[in-house]
C-alpha positions in Angstrom: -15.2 18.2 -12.6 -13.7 15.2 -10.5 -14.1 17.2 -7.2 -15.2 14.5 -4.0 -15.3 11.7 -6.2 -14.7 8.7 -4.4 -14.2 4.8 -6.1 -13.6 1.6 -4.1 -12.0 -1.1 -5.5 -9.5 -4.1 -4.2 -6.0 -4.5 -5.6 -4.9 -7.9 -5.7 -0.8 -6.8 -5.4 1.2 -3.6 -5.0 4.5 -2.8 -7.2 7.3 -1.0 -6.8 10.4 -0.3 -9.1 11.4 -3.9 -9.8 9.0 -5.3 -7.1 5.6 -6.7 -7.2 3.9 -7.9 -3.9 1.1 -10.5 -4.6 -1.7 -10.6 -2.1 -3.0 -13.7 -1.1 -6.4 -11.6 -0.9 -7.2 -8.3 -3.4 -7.3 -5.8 -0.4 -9.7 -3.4 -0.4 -9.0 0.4 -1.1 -10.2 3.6 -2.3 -9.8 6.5 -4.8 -10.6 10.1 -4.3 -10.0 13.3 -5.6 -10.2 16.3 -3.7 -8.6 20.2 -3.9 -7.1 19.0 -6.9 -5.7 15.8 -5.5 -6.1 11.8 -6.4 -5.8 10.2 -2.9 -5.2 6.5 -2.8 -6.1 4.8 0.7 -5.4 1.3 1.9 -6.9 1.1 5.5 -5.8 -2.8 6.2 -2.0 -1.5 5.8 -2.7 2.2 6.9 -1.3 3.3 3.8 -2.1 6.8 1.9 -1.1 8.3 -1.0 -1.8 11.4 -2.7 -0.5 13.6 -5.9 -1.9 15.7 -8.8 -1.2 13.7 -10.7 -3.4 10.0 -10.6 -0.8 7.2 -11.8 2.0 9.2 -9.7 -0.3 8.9 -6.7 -0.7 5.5 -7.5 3.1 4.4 -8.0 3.9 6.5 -4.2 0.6 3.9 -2.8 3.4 1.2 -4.0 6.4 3.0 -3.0 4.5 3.0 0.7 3.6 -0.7 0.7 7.4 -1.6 -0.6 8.8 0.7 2.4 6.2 -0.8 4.8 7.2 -4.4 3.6 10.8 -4.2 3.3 11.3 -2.2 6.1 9.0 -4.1 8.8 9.9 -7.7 7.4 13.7 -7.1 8.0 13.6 -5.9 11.5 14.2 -8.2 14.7 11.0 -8.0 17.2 13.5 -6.2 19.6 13.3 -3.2 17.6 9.8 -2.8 16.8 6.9 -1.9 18.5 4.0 -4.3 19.3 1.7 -2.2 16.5 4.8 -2.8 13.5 4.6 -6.5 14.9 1.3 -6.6 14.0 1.6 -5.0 11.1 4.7 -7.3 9.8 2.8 -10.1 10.7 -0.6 -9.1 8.7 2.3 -8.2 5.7 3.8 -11.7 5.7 0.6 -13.3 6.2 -1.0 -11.7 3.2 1.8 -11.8 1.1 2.0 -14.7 -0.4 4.6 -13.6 -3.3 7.4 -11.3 -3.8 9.0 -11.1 -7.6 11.9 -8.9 -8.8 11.0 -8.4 -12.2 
């Protein structure tokens, strides 16, 4: 029914467990389902997520952006490499708010 359907659309924040991540800009994204999956993509952040289920797909396309986030913001330069660098640096640029809720 759903098979190759694809949906763009920009998210203006990701959440995770008690986190939420505000964007200073919605980032742009897509929805697909395909072989009975609902794939989420992010492209800025390299992030994918996929599950038979849609809103579990969705919450792991947080769970990847809270990983990403936490894990790259928290690290000294010395043990990155130059692409996480990057990475961190677009993260804490277009982050502009983090809330524990």
């Amino acid at each position: 029914m759903f098979n190759n359907m694809q949906t763009s659309f920009k998210t203006p924040s990701f959440s995770f467990n008690n986190t939420s991540f505000t964007l200073k800009k919605p980032a742009p994204c897509s929805l697909k389902y395909h072989n009975d999956l609902w794939i989420y993509e992010c492209l800025r952040y390299g992030l994918y997520a996929f599950s038979e289920d849609k809103q579990e797909a969705l919450q792991q396309l947080g769970e990847e952006f809270a990983f990403l986030y936490d894990g790259l913001t928290h690290e000294p330069d010395e043990k990155q490499t130059q692409d996480a660098i990057e990475l961190r640096d677009l993260l804490k640029s277009d982050v502009v708010k983090v809330k524990r809720i």
